[in-house]
C-alpha beads as a LAMMPS data file, in Angstrom:
LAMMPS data file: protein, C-alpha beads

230 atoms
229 bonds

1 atom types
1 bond types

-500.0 500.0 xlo xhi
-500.0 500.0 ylo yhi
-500.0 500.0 zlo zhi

Masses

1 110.0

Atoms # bond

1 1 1 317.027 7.494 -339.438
2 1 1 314.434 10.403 -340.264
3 1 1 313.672 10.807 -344.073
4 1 1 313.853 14.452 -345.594
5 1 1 311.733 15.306 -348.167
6 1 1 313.497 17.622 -351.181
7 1 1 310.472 20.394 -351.793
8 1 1 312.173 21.434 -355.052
9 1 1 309.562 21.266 -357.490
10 1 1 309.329 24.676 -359.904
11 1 1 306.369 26.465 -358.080
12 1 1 304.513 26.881 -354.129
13 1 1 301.371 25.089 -356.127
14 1 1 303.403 21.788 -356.896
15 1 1 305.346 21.841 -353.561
16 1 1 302.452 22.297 -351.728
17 1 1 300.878 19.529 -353.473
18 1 1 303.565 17.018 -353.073
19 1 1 303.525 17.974 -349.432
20 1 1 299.740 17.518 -349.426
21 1 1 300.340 13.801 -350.766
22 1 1 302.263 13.361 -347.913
23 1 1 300.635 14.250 -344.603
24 1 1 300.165 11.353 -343.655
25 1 1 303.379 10.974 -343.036
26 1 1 305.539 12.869 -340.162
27 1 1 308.463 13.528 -342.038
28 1 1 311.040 16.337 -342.836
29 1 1 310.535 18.515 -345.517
30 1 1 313.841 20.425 -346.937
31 1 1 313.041 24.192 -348.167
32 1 1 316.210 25.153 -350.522
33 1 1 316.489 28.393 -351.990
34 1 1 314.642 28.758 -354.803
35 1 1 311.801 27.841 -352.715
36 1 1 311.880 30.014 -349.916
37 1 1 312.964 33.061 -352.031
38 1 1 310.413 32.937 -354.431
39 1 1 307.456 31.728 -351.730
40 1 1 308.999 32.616 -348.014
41 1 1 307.455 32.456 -344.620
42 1 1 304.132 31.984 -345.840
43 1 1 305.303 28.656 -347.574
44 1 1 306.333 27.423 -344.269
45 1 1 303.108 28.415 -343.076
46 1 1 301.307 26.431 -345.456
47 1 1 303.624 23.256 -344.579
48 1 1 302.843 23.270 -341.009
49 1 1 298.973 24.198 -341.722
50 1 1 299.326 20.641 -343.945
51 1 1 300.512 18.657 -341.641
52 1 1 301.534 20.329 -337.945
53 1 1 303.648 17.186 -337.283
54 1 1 305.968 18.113 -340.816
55 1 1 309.596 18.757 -339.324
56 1 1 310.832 21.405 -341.571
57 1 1 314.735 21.759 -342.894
58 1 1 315.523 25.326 -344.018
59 1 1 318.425 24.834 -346.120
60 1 1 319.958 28.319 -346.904
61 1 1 323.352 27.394 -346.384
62 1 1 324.281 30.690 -344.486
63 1 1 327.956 31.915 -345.473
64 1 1 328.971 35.429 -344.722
65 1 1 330.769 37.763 -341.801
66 1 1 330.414 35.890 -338.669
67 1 1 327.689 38.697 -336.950
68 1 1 325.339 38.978 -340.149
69 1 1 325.088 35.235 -340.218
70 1 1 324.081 35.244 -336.508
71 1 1 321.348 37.975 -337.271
72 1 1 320.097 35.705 -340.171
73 1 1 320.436 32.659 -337.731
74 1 1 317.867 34.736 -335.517
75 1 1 315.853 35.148 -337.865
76 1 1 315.437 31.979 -339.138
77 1 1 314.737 31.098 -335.321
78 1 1 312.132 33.326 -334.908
79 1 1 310.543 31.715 -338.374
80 1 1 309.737 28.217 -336.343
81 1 1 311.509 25.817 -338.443
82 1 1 313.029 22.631 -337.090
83 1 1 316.728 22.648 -338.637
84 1 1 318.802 24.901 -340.519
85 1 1 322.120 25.005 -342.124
86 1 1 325.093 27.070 -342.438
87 1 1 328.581 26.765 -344.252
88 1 1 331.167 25.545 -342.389
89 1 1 333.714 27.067 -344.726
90 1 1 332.421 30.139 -342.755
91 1 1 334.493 29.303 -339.804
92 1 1 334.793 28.902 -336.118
93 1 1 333.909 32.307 -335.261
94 1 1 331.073 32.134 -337.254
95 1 1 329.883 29.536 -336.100
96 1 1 330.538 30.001 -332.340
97 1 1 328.787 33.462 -333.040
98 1 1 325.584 31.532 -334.561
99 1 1 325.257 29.640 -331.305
100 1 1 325.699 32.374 -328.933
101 1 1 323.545 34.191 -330.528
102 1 1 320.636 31.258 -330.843
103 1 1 320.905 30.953 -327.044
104 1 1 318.291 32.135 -325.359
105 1 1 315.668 30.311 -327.669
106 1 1 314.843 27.221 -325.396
107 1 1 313.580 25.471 -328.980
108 1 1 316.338 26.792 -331.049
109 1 1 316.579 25.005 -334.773
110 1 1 318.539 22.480 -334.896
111 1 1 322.312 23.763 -336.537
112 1 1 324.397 22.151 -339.440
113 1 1 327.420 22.928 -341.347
114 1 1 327.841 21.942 -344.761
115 1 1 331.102 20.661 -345.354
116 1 1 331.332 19.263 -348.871
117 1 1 328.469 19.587 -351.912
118 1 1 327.425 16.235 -352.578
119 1 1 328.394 18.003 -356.380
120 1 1 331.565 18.259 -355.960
121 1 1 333.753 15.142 -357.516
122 1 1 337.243 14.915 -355.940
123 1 1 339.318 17.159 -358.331
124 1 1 337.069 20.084 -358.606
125 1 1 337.130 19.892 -354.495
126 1 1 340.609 19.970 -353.798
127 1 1 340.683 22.953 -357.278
128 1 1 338.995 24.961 -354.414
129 1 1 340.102 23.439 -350.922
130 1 1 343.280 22.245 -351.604
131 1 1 342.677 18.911 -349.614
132 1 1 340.513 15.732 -350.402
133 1 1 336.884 15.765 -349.531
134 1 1 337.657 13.058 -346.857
135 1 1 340.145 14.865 -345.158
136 1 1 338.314 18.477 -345.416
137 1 1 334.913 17.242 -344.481
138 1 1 336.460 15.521 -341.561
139 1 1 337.962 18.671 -339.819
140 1 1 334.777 20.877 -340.852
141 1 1 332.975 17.843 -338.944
142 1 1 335.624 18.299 -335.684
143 1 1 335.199 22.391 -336.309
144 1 1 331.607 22.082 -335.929
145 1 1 331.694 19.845 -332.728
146 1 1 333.692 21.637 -331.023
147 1 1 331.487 25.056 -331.759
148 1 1 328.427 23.176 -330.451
149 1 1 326.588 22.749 -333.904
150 1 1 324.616 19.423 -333.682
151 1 1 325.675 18.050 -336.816
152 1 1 326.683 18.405 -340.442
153 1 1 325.563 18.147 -343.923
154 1 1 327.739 15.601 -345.896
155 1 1 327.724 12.498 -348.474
156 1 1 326.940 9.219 -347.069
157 1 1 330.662 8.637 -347.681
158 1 1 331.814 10.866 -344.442
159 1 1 329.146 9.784 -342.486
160 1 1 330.823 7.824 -340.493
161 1 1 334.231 8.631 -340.508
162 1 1 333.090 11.971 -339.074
163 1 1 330.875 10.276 -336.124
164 1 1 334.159 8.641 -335.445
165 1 1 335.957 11.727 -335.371
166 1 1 333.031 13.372 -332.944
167 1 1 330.226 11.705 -331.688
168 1 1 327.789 9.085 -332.333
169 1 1 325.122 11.926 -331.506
170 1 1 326.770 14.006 -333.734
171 1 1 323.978 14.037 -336.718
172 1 1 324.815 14.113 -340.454
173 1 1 321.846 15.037 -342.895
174 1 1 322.837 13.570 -346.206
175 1 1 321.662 14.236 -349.821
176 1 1 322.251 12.443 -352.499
177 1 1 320.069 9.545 -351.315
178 1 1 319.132 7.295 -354.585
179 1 1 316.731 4.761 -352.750
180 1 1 316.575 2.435 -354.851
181 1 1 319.693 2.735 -357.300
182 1 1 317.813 5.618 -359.252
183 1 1 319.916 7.927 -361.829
184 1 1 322.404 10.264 -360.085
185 1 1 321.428 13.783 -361.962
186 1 1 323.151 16.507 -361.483
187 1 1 324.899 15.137 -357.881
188 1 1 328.044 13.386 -357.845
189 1 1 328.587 11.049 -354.553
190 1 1 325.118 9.053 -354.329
191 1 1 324.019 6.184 -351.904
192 1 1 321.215 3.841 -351.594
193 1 1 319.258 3.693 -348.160
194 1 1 321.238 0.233 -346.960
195 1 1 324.383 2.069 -347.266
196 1 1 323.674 5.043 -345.491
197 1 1 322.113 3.053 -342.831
198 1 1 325.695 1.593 -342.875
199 1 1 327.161 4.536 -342.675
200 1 1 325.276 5.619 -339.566
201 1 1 323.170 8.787 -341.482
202 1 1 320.494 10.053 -339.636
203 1 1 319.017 12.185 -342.277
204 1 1 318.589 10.813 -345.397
205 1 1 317.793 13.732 -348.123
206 1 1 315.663 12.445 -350.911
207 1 1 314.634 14.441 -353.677
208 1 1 314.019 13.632 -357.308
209 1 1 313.425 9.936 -356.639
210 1 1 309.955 10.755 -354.897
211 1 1 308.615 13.921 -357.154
212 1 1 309.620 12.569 -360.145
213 1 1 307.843 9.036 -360.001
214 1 1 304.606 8.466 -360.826
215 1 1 303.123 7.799 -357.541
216 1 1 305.246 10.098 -354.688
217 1 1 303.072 8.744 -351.690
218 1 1 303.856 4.779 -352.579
219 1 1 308.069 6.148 -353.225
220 1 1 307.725 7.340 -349.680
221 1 1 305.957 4.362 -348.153
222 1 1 308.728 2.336 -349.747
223 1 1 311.156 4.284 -348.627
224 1 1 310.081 4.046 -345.088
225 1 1 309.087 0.519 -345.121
226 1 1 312.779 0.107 -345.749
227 1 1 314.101 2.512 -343.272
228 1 1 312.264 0.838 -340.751
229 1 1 313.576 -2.505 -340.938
230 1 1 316.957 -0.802 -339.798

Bonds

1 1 1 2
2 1 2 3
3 1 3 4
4 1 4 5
5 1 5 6
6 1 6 7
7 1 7 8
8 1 8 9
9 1 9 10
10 1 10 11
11 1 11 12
12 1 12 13
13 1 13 14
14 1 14 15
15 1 15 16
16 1 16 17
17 1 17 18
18 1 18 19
19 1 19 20
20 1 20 21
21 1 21 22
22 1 22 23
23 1 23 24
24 1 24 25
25 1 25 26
26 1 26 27
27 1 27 28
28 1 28 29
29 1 29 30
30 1 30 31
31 1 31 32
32 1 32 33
33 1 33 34
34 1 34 35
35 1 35 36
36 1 36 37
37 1 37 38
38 1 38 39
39 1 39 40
40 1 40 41
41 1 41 42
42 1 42 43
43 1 43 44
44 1 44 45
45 1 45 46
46 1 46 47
47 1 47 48
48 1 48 49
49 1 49 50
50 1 50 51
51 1 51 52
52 1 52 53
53 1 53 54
54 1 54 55
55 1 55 56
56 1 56 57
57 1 57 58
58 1 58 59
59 1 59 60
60 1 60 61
61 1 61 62
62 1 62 63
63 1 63 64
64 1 64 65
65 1 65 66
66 1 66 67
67 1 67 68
68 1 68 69
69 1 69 70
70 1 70 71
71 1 71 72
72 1 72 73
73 1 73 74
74 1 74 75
75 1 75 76
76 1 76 77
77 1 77 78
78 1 78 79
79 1 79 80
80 1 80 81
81 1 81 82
82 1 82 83
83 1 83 84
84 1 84 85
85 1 85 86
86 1 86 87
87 1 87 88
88 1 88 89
89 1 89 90
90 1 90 91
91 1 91 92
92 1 92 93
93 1 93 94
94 1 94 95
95 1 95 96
96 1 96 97
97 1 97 98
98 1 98 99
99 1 99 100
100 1 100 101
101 1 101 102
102 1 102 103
103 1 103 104
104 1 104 105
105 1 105 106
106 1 106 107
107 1 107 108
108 1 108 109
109 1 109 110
110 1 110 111
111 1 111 112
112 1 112 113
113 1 113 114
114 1 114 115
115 1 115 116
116 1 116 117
117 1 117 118
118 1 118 119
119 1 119 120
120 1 120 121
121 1 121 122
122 1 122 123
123 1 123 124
124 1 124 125
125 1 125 126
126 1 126 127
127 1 127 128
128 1 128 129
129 1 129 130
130 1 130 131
131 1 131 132
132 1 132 133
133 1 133 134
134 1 134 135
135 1 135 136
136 1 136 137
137 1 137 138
138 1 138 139
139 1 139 140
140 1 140 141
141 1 141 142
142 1 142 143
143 1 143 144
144 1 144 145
145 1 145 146
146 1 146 147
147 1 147 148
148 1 148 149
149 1 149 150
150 1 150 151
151 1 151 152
152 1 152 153
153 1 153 154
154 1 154 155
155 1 155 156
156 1 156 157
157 1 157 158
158 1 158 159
159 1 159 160
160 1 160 161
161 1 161 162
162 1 162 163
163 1 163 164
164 1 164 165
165 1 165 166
166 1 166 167
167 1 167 168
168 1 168 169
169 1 169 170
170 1 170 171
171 1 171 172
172 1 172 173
173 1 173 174
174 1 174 175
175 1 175 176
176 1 176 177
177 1 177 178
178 1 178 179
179 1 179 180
180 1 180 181
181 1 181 182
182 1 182 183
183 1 183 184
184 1 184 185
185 1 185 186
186 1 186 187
187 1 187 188
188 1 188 189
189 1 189 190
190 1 190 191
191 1 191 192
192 1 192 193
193 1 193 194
194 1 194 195
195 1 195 196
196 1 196 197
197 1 197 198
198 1 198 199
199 1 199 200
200 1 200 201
201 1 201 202
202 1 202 203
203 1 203 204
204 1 204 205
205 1 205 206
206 1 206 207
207 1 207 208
208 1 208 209
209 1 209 210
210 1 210 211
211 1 211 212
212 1 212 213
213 1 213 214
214 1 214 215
215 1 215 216
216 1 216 217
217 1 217 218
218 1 218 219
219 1 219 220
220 1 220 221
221 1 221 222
222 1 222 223
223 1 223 224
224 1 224 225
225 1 225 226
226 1 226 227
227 1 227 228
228 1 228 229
229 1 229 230
C-alpha cells in the first residue's frame, strides 16, 4: 500500500507548500483538475524539483472519442508523470486505443479507469447506469483487464471483489480514505486505512484529512506509521 497525497488546496502557493512539508516523504501526490488547469506542467515541475522521489498521479479522468483520448494519453506521457487516469465509461475501444497508442514509451504512466465516483450513493448510480455500483464497477474492472490497463480507480468497497474478478496485480487507487474515522465531506462511500488494507487497496487517496489538520507532516507520519504495520 502506497499513500496518495490529494494536492487540492485553492492555489500553486498552498499546494506547493503542503508538498514542501512533505519531502521527506516518497509518496504520491494526486494533481486533479483544478490544479493542473489553473497551474499545468510547470506545477509538476515544481513537484519533482521538491522532492525527485514524489510519484505523481495526474488525475484528469480522460473521457472522449477513443483517438482524441489516445492523443491526450500521449501527451500526458510525454509530461513525465507516474500514473494517470481515464474513464472507463469510455469503453473498450478507447481504452485499447490508449494503450496502443502509449506503446512505444518503455516508462509509460501507469493507466486507470475510473469506474464509479466515490460521490455517487447507490440510487443516483443506477439513475445514470442502470445497474448497482457493485455490479457496474465490477465489469468496468474485467473491461479494463482485459484492455491491458493496470488497474482502476474505485471505493474501498470494490476493491476486492474486482481483484477477484481480475488479478491480485490488478491495482485499485481508492479515494475516499478517512484515516482515522474523519468527516466524510462531500464523498459518499468512505473507509478507514484497516479496511482498505482489508480490502486489498494499493492506493489509498487521502485528501482533506492531511491539509486540513493542523499539522499535515505528523497526519502523514501517522498515516504511514499505520500503513506500515500492514
Amino acid at each position: 500500500m502506497e499513500l496518495c497525497v490529494a494536492l487540492d488546496l485553492p492555489s500553486a502557493k498552498e499546494n506547493l507548500t503542503l508538498a514542501e512539508s512533505l519531502k521527506s516523504y516518497n509518496v504520491w501526490m494526486k494533481v486533479g483538475f483544478r490544479a493542473y488547469i489553473r497551474d499545468g506542467k510547470p506545477f509538476i515541475e515544481a513537484l519533482k524539483a521538491i522532492n525527485p522521489n514524489f510519484k505523481i498521479f495526474l488525475d484528469l479522468k480522460l473521457y472522449d472519442i477513443p483517438n482524441t483520448m489516445a492523443d491526450a494519453a500521449e501527451e500526458i506521457a510525454k509530461l513525465g508523470v507516474d500514473m494517470f487516469n481515464i474513464h472507463a465509461s469510455a469503453g473498450a475501444v478507447a481504452m485499447k486505443t490508449v494503450m496502443d497508442r502509449l506503446t512505444p514509451y518503455e516508462n509509460r504512466p501507469l493507466v486507470l479507469a475510473v469506474t464509479a465516483l466515490t460521490s455517487f450513493d447507490e440510487a443516483n448510480f443506477q439513475s445514470i447506469y442502470e445497474k448497482s455500483i457493485d455490479e457496474k464497477a465490477e465489469q468496468f474492472a474485467k473491461m479494463s483487464y482485459e484492455n491491458g490497463l493496470d488497474g482502476v480507480v474505485c471505493s474501498t468497497f470494490e476493491s476486492r471483489a474486482i481483484k477477484n474478478a481480475t488479478s491480485d496485480k490488478f491495482l485499485t487507487l481508492c479515494p475516499g480514505i478517512r484515516p482515522f474515522g474523519e468527516d466524510a465531506g462531500d464523498q459518499q462511500r468512505v473507509a478507514t486505512l484497516e479496511l482498505a488494507n482489508e480490502e486489498g487497496v494499493d492506493y489509498p487517496v487521502v485528501g482533506r484529512p492531511i491539509y486540513k489538520d493542523s499539522d499535515p507532516q505528523q497526519k502523514v507520519e501517522e498515516i504511514l506509521n499505520v500503513i506500515s504495520t500492514f
